[in-house]
C-alpha atoms as an extended CHARMM CRD file, in Angstrom:
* protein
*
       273  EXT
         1         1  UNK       CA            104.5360000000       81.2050000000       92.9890000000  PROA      1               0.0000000000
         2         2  UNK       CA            102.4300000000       79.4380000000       94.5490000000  PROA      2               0.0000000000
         3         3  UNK       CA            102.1460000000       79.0400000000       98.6360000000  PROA      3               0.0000000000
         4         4  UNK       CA            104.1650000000       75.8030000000       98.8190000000  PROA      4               0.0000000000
         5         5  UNK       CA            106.5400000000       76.9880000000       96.5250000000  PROA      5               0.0000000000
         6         6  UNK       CA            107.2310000000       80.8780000000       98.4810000000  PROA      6               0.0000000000
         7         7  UNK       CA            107.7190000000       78.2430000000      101.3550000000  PROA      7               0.0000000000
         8         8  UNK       CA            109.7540000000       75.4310000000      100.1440000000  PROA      8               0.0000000000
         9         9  UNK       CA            112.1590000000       78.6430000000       97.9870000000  PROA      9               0.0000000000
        10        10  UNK       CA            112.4580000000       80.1550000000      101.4740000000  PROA      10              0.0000000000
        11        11  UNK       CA            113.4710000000       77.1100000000      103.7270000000  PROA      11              0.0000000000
        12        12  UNK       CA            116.4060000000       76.5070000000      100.7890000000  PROA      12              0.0000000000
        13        13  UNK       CA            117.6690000000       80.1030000000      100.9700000000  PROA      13              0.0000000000
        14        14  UNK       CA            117.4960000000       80.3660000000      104.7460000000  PROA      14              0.0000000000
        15        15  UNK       CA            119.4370000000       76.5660000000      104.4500000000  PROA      15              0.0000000000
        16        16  UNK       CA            122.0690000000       78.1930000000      102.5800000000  PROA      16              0.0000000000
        17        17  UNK       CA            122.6380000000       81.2020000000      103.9960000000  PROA      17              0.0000000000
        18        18  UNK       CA            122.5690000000       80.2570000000      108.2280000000  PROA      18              0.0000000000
        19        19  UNK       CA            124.8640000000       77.4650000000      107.9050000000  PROA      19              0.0000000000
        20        20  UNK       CA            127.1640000000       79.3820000000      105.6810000000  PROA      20              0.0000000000
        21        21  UNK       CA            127.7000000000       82.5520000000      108.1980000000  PROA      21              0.0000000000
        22        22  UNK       CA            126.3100000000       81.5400000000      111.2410000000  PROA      22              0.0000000000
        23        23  UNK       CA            127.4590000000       77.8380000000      112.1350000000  PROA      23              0.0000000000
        24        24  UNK       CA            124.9150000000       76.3270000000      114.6620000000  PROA      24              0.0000000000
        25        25  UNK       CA            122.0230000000       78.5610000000      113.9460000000  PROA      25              0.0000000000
        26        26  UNK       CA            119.0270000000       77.6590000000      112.4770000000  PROA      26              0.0000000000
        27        27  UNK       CA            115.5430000000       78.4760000000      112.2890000000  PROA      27              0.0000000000
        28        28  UNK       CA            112.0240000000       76.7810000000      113.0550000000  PROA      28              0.0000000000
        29        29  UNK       CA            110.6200000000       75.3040000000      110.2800000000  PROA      29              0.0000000000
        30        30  UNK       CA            107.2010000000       76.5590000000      111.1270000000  PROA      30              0.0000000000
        31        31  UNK       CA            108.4060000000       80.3310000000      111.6070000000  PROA      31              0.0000000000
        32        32  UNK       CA            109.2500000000       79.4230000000      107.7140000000  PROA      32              0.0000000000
        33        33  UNK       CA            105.8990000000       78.3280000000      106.9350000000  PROA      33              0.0000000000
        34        34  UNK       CA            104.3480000000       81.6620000000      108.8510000000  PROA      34              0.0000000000
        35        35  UNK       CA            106.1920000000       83.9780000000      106.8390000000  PROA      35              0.0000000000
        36        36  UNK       CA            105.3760000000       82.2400000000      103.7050000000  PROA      36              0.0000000000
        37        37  UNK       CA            101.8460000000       83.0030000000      104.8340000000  PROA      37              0.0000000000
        38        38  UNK       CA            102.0620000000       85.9860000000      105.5600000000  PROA      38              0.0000000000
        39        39  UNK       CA            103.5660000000       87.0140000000      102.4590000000  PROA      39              0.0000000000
        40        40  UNK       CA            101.3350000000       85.2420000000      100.0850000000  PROA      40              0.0000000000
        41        41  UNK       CA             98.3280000000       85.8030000000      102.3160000000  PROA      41              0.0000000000
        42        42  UNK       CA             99.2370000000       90.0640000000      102.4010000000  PROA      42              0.0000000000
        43        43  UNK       CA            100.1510000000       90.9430000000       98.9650000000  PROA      43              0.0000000000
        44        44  UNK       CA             98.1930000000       93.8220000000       97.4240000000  PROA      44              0.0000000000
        45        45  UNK       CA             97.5020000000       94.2160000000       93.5170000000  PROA      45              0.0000000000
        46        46  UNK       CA             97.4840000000       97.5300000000       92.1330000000  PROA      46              0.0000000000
        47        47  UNK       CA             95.0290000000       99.0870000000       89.4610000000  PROA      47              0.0000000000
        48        48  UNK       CA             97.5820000000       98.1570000000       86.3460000000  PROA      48              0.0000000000
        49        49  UNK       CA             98.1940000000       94.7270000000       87.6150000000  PROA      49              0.0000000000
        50        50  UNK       CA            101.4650000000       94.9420000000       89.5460000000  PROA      50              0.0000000000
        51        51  UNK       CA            101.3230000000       92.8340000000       92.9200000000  PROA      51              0.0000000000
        52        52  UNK       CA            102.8710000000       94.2990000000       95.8370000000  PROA      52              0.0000000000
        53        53  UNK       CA            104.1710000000       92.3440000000       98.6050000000  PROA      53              0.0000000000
        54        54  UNK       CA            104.4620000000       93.5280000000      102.2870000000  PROA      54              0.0000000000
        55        55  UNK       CA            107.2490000000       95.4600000000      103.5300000000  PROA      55              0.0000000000
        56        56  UNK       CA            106.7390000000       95.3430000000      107.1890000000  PROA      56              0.0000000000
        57        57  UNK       CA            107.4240000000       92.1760000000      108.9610000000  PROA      57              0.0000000000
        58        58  UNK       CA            107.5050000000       91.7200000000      112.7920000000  PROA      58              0.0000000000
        59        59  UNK       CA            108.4650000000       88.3510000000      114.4560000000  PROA      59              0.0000000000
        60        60  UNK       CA            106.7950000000       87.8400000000      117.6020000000  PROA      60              0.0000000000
        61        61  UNK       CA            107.9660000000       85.5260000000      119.9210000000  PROA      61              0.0000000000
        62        62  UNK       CA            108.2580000000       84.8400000000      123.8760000000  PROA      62              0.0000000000
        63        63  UNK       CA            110.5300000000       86.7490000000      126.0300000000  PROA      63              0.0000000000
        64        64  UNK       CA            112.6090000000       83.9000000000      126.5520000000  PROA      64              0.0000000000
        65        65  UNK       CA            113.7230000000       83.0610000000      123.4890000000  PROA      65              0.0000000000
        66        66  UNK       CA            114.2520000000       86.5440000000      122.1300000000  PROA      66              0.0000000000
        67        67  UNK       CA            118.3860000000       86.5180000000      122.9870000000  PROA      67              0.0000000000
        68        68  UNK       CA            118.4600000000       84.1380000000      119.6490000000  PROA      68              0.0000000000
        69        69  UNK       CA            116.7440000000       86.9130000000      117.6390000000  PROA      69              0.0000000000
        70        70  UNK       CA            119.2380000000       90.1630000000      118.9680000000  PROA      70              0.0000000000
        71        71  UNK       CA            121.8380000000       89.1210000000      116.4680000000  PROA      71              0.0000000000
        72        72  UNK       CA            121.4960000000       91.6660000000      113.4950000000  PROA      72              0.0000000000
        73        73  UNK       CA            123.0550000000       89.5190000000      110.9450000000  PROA      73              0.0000000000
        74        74  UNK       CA            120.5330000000       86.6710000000      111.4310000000  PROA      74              0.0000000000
        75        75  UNK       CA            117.9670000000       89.0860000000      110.8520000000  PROA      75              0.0000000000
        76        76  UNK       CA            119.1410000000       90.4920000000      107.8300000000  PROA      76              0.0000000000
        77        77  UNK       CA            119.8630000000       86.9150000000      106.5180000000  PROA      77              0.0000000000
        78        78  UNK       CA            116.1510000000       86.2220000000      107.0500000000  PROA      78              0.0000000000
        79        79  UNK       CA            115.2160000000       89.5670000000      105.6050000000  PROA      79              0.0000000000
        80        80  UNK       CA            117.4430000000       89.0280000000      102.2110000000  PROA      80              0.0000000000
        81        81  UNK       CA            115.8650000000       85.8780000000      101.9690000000  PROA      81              0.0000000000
        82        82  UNK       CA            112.4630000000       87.2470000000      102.0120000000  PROA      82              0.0000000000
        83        83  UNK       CA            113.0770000000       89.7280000000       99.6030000000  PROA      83              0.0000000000
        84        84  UNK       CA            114.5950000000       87.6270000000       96.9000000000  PROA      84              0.0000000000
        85        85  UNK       CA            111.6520000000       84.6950000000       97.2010000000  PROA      85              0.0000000000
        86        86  UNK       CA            109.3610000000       87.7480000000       96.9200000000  PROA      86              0.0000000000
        87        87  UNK       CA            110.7180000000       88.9890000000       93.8100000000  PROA      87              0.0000000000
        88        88  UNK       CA            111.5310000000       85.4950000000       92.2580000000  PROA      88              0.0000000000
        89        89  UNK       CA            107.6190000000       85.0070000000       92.5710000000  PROA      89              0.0000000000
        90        90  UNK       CA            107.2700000000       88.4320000000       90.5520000000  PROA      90              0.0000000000
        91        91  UNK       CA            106.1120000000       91.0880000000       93.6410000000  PROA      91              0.0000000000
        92        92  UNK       CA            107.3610000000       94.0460000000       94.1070000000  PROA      92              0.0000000000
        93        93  UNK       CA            108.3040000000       96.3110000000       97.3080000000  PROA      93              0.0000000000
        94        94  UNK       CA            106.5410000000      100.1260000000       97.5840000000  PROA      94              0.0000000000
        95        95  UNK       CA            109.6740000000      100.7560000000       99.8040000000  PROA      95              0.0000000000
        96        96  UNK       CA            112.4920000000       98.6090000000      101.0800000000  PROA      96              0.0000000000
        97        97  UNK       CA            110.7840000000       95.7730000000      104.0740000000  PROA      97              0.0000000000
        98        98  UNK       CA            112.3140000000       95.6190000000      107.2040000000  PROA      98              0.0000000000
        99        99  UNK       CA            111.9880000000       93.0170000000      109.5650000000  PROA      99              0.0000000000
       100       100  UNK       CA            111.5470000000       93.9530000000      113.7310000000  PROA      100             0.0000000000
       101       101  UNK       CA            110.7730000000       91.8870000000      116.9650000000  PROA      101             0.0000000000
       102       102  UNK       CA            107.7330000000       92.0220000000      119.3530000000  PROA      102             0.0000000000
       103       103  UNK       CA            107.5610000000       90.2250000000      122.6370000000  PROA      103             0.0000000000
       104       104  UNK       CA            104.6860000000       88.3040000000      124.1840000000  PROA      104             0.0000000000
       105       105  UNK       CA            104.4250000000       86.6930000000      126.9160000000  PROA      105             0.0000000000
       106       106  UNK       CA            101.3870000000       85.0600000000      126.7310000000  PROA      106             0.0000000000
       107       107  UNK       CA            102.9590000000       83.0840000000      123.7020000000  PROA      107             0.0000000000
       108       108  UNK       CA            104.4480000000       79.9240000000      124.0010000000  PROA      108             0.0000000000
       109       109  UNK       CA            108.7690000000       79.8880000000      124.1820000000  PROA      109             0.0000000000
       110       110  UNK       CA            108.5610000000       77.2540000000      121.8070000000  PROA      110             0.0000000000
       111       111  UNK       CA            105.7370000000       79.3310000000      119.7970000000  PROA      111             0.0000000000
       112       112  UNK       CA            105.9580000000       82.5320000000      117.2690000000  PROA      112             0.0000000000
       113       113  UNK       CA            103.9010000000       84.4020000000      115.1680000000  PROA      113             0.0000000000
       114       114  UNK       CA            104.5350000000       86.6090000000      111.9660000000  PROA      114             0.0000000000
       115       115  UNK       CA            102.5350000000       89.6400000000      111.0420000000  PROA      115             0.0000000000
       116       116  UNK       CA            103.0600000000       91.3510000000      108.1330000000  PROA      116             0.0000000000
       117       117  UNK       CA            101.7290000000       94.9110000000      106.5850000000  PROA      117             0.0000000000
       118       118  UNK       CA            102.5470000000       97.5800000000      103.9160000000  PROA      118             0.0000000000
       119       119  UNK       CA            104.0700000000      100.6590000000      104.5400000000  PROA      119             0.0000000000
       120       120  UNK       CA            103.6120000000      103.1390000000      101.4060000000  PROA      120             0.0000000000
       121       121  UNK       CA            105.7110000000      105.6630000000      102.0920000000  PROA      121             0.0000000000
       122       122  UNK       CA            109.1310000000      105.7110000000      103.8830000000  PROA      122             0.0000000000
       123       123  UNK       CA            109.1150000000      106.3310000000      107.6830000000  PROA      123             0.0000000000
       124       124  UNK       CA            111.0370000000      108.7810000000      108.5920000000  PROA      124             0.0000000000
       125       125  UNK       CA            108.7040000000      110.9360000000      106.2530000000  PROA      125             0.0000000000
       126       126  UNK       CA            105.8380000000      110.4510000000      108.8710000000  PROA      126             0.0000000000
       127       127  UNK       CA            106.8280000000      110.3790000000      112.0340000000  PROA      127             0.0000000000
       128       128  UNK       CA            107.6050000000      112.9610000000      115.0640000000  PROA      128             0.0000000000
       129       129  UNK       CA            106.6090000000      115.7560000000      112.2130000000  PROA      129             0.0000000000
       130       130  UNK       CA            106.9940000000      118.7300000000      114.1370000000  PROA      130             0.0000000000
       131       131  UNK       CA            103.3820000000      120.7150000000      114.6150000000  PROA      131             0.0000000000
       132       132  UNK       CA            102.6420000000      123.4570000000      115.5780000000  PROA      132             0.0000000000
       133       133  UNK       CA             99.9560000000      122.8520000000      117.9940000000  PROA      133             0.0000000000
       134       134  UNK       CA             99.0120000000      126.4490000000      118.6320000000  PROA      134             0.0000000000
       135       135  UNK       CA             97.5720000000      126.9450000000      115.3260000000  PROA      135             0.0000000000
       136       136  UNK       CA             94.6080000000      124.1790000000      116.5380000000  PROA      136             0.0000000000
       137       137  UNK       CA             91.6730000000      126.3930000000      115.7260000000  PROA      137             0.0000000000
       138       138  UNK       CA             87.8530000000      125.9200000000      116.1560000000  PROA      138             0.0000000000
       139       139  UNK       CA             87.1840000000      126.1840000000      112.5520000000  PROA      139             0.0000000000
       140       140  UNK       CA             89.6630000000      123.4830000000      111.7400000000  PROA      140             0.0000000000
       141       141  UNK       CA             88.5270000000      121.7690000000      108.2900000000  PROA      141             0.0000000000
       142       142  UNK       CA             88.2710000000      118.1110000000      109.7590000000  PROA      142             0.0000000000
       143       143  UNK       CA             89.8670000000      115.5840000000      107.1990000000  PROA      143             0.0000000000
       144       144  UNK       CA             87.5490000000      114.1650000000      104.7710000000  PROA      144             0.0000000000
       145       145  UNK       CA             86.3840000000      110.3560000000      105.1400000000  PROA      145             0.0000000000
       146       146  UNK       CA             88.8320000000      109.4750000000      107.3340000000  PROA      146             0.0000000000
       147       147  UNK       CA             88.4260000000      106.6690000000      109.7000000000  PROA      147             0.0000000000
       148       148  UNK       CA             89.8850000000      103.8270000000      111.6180000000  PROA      148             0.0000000000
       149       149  UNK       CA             89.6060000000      100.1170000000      111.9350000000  PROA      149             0.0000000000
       150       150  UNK       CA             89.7310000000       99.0000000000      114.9900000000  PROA      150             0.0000000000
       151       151  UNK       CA             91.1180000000       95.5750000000      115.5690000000  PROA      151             0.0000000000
       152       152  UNK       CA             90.7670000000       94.8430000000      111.8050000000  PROA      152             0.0000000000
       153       153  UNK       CA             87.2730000000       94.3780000000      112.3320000000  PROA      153             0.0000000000
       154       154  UNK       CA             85.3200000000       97.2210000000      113.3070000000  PROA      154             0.0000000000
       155       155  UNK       CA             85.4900000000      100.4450000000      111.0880000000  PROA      155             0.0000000000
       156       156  UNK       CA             85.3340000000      103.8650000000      113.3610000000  PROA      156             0.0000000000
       157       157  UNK       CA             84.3160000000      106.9830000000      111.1690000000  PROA      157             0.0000000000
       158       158  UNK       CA             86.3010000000      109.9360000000      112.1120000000  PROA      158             0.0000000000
       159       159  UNK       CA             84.2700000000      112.9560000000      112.1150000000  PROA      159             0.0000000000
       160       160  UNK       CA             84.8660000000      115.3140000000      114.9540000000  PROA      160             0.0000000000
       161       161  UNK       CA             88.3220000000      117.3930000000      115.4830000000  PROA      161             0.0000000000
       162       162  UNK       CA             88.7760000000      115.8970000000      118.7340000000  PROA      162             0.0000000000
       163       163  UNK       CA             88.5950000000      112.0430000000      119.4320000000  PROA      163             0.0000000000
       164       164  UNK       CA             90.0480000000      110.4900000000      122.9250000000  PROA      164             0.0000000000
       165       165  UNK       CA             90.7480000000      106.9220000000      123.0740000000  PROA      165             0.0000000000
       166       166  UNK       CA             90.7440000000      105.0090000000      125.9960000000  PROA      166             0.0000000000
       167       167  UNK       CA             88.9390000000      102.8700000000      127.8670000000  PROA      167             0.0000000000
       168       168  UNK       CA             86.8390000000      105.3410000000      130.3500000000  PROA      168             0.0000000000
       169       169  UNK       CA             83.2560000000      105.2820000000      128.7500000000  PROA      169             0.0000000000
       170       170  UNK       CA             83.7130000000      108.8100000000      128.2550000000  PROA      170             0.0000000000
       171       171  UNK       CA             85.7050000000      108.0140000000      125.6340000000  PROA      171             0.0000000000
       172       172  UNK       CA             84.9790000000      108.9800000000      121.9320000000  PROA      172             0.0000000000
       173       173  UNK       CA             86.4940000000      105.3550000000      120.9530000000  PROA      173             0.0000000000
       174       174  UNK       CA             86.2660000000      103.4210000000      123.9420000000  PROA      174             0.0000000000
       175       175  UNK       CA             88.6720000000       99.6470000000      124.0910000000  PROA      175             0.0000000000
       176       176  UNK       CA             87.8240000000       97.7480000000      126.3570000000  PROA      176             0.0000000000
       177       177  UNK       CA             90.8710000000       96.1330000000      126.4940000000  PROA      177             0.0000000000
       178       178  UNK       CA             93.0460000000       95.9420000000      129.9240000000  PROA      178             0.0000000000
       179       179  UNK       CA             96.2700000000       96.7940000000      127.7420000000  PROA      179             0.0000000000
       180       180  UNK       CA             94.8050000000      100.3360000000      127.2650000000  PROA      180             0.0000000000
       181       181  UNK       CA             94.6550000000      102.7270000000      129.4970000000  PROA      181             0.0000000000
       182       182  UNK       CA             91.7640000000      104.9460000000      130.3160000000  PROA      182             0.0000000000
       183       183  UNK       CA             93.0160000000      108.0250000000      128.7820000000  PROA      183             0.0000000000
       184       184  UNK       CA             95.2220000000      106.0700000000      126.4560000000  PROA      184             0.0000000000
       185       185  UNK       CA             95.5700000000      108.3490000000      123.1920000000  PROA      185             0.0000000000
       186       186  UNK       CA             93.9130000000      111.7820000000      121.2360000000  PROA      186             0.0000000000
       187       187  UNK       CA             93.4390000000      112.4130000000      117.5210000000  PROA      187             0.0000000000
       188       188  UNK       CA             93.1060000000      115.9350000000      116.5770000000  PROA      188             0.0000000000
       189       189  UNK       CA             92.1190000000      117.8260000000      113.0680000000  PROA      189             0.0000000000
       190       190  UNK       CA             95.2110000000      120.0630000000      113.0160000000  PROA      190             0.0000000000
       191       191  UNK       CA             95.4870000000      122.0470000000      109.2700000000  PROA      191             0.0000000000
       192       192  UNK       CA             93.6250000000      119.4280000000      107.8260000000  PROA      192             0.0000000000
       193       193  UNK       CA             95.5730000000      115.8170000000      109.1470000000  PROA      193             0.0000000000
       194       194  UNK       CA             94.2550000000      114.0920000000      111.8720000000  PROA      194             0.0000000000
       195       195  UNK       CA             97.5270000000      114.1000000000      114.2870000000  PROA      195             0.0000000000
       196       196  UNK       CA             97.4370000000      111.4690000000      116.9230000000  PROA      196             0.0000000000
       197       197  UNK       CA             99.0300000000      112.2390000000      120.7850000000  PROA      197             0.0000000000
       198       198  UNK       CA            100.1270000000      110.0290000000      123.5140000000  PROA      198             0.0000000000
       199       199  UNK       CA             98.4840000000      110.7360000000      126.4960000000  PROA      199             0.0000000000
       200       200  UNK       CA            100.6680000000      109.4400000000      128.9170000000  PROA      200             0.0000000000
       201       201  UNK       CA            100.0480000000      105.9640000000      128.8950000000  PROA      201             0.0000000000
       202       202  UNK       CA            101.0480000000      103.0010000000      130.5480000000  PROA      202             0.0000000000
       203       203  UNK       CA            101.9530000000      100.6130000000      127.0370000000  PROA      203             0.0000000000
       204       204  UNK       CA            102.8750000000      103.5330000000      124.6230000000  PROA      204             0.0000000000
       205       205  UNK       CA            101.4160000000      104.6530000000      121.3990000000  PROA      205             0.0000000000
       206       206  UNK       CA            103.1800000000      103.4650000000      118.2660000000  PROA      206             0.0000000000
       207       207  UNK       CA            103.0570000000      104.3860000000      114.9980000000  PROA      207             0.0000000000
       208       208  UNK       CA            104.3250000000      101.7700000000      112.5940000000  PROA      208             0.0000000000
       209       209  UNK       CA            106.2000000000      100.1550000000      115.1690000000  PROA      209             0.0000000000
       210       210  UNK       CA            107.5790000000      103.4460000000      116.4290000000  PROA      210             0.0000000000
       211       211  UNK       CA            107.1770000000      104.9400000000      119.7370000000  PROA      211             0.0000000000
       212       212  UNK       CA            105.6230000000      107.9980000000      119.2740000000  PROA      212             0.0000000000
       213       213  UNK       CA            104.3590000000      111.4920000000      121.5170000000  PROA      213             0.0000000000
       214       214  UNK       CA            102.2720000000      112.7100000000      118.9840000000  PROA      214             0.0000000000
       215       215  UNK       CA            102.5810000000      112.1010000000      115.3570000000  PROA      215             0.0000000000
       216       216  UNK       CA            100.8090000000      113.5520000000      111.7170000000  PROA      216             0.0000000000
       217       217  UNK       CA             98.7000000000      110.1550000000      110.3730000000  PROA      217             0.0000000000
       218       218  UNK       CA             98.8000000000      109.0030000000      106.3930000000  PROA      218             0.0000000000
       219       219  UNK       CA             96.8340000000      106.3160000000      104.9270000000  PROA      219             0.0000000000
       220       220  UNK       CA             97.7180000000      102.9610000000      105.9490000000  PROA      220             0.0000000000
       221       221  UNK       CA             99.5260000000      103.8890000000      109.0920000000  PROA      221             0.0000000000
       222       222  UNK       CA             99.0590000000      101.2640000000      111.9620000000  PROA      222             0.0000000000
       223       223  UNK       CA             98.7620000000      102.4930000000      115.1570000000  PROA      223             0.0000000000
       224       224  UNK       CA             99.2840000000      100.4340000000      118.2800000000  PROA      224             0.0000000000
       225       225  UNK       CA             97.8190000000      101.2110000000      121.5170000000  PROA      225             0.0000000000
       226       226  UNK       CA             99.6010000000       98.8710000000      124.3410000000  PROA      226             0.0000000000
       227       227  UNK       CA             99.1860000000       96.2570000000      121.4120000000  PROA      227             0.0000000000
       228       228  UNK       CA             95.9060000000       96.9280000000      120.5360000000  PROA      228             0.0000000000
       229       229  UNK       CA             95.7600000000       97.4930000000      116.2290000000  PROA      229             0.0000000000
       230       230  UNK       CA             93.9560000000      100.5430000000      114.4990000000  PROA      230             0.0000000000
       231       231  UNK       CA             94.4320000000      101.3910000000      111.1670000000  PROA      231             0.0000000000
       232       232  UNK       CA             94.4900000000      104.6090000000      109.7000000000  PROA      232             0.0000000000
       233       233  UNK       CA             92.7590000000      104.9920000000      106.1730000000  PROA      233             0.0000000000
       234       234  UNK       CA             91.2430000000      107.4590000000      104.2280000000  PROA      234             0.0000000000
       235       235  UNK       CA             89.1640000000      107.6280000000      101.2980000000  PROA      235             0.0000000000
       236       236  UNK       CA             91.0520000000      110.3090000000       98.2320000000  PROA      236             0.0000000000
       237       237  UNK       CA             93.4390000000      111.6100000000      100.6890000000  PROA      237             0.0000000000
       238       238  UNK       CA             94.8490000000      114.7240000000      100.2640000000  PROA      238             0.0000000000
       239       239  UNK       CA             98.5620000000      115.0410000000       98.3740000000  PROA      239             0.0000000000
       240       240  UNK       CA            101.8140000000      115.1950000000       99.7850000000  PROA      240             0.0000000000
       241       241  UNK       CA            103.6550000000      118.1220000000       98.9780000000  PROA      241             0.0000000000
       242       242  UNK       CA            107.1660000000      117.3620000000      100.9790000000  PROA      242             0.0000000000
       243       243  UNK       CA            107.1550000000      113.7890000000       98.5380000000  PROA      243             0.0000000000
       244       244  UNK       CA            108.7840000000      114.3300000000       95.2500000000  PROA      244             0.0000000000
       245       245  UNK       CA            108.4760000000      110.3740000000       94.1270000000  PROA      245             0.0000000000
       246       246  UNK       CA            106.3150000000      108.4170000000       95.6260000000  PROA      246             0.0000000000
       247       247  UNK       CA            106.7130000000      105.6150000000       93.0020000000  PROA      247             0.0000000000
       248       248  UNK       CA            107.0300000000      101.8220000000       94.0450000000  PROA      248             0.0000000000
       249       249  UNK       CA            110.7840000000      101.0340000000       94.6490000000  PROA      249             0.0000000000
       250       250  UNK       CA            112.6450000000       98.0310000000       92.9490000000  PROA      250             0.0000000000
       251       251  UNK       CA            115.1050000000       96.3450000000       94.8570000000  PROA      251             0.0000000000
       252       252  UNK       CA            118.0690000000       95.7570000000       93.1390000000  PROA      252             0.0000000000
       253       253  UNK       CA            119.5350000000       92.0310000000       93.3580000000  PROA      253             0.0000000000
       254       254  UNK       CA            122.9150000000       93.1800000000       95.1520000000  PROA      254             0.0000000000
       255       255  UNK       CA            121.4090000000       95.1320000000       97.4270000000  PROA      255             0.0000000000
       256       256  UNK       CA            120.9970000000       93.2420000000      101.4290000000  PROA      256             0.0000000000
       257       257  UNK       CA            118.2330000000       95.4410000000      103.1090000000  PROA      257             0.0000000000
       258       258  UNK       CA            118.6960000000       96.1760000000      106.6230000000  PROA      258             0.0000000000
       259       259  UNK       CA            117.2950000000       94.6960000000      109.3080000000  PROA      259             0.0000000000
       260       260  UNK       CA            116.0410000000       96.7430000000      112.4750000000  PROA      260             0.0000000000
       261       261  UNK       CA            115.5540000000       95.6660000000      115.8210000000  PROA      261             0.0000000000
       262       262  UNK       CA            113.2290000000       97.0410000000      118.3660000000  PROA      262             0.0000000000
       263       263  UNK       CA            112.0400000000       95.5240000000      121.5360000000  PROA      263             0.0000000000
       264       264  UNK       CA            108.9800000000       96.4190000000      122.2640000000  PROA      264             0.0000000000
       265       265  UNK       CA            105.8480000000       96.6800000000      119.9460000000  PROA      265             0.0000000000
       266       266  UNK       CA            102.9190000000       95.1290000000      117.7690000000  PROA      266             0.0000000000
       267       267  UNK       CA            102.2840000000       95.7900000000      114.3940000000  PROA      267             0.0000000000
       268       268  UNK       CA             98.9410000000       94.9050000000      112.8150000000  PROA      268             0.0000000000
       269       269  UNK       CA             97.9160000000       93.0250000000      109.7570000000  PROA      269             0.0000000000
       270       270  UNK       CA             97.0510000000       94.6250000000      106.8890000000  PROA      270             0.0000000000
       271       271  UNK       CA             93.0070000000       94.5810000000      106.3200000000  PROA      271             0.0000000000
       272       272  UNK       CA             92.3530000000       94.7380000000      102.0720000000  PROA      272             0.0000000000
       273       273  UNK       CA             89.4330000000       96.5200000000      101.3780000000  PROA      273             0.0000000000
């Protein structure tokens, strides 16, 4: 499918499912046309062909109109209905997509935006791994080629066991952005993954949309800082031993993903290389 036709296939399923279980809902026509985008605009093709859509959506939209959005079921309505135009247009899913909520207020009430990214491995595999942070040593091996991209514009080698981000210019990454604090977050080489901590900030650190403390990074992972987007990436990462099958996911036709709800965070979108 085309764009126009991912967009006109998901106004008629979203038509046909509000009405249907929620009488008197209905959604903007333009948050229609930004999802379309941002699932034809983020899909990924793999080395044998196979296109992959995104599985990570997040609606953002003004504080004000968010009591609309807390109803689960309208969520998961919109979420079934981007799955099935996704698959109709032949995509597939690495992992099940969920669909979550992000405020800003410097967004119009009558405004929203849709972000979209890919998550290649499930969640709960990645975050709050418990570390042992006493086995930190000097002689650390430092992960290999592993960097971040900052905004989704600048690229930030990682090559030192330590990095503090923040925006004091003593910073290794310095943001100088006012949503960051000074001594915002750490990354640290610990048995050869770059683990990133907290350090007591004001706006959080997320990790895929998940408030995090500290937290073991994998390829692809988006990390927020007070709503400012890095990405995590690595070049021939090492393997995962606790993943058995890390093969892409169908998603049968019966099955209605679920939708989650959280109230406060940014995700990023995806940057191809």
């Amino acid at each position: 499918m085309n764009l126009k036709e991912i967009e006109a296939r998901l106004q008629a399923l979203v038509e046909v499912d509000i009405p249907s279980m929620m009488p008197g809902q209905n959604i903007e026509h333009s948050i229609i046309q930004k999802l379309a985008v941002a699932i034809h605009g983020n899909t990924i093709i793999s080395g044998n062909g196979t296109t992959f859509a995104p599985n990570i959506f997040t609606l953002v939209l003004h504080p004000e109109t968010m009591a609309k959005w807390q109803d689960q079921q309208l969520l998961a309505i919109l979420l079934h209905s981007i799955s099935t135009v996704a698959q109709e247009a032949g995509f597939r899913f690495t992992i099940s997509p969920t669909i979550t909520i992000s405020l800003d207020d410097k967004l119009s009430p009558n405004d929203a935006e849709v972000v979209a990214s890919h998550r290649v491995e499930p969640m709960s595999d990645t975050h709050a791994t418990p570390l042992d942070t006493g086995s930190l040593e000097e002689n650390n091996p430092l992960p290999e080629n592993a960097f971040l991209i900052v905004e989704g514009v600048k690229v930030f080698p990682l090559s030192q066991s330590v990095i503090n981000i923040g925006r004091r210019l003593d910073n290794q990454l310095i943001i100088d952005d006012p949503r960051v604090s000074r001594n915002h977050a750490q990354l640290r080489s610990i048995k050869g993954r770059y683990v990133v901590f907290d350090l007591n900030s004001t706006g959080g650190t997320f990790v895929n949309g998940q408030r995090t403390s500290q937290s073991v990074l994998y390829p692809g992972d988006v990390i927020s800082l007070a709503g400012v987007a890095l990405i995590f990436g690595q070049d021939n990462p090492p393997p995962r031993p606790d993943l058995t099958d890390t093969a892409p996911l169908h998603l049968a036709t019966s099955d209605r993903p679920t939708a989650t709800l959280k109230d406060r965070h940014t995700t990023a979108k995806f940057l191809k290389k």
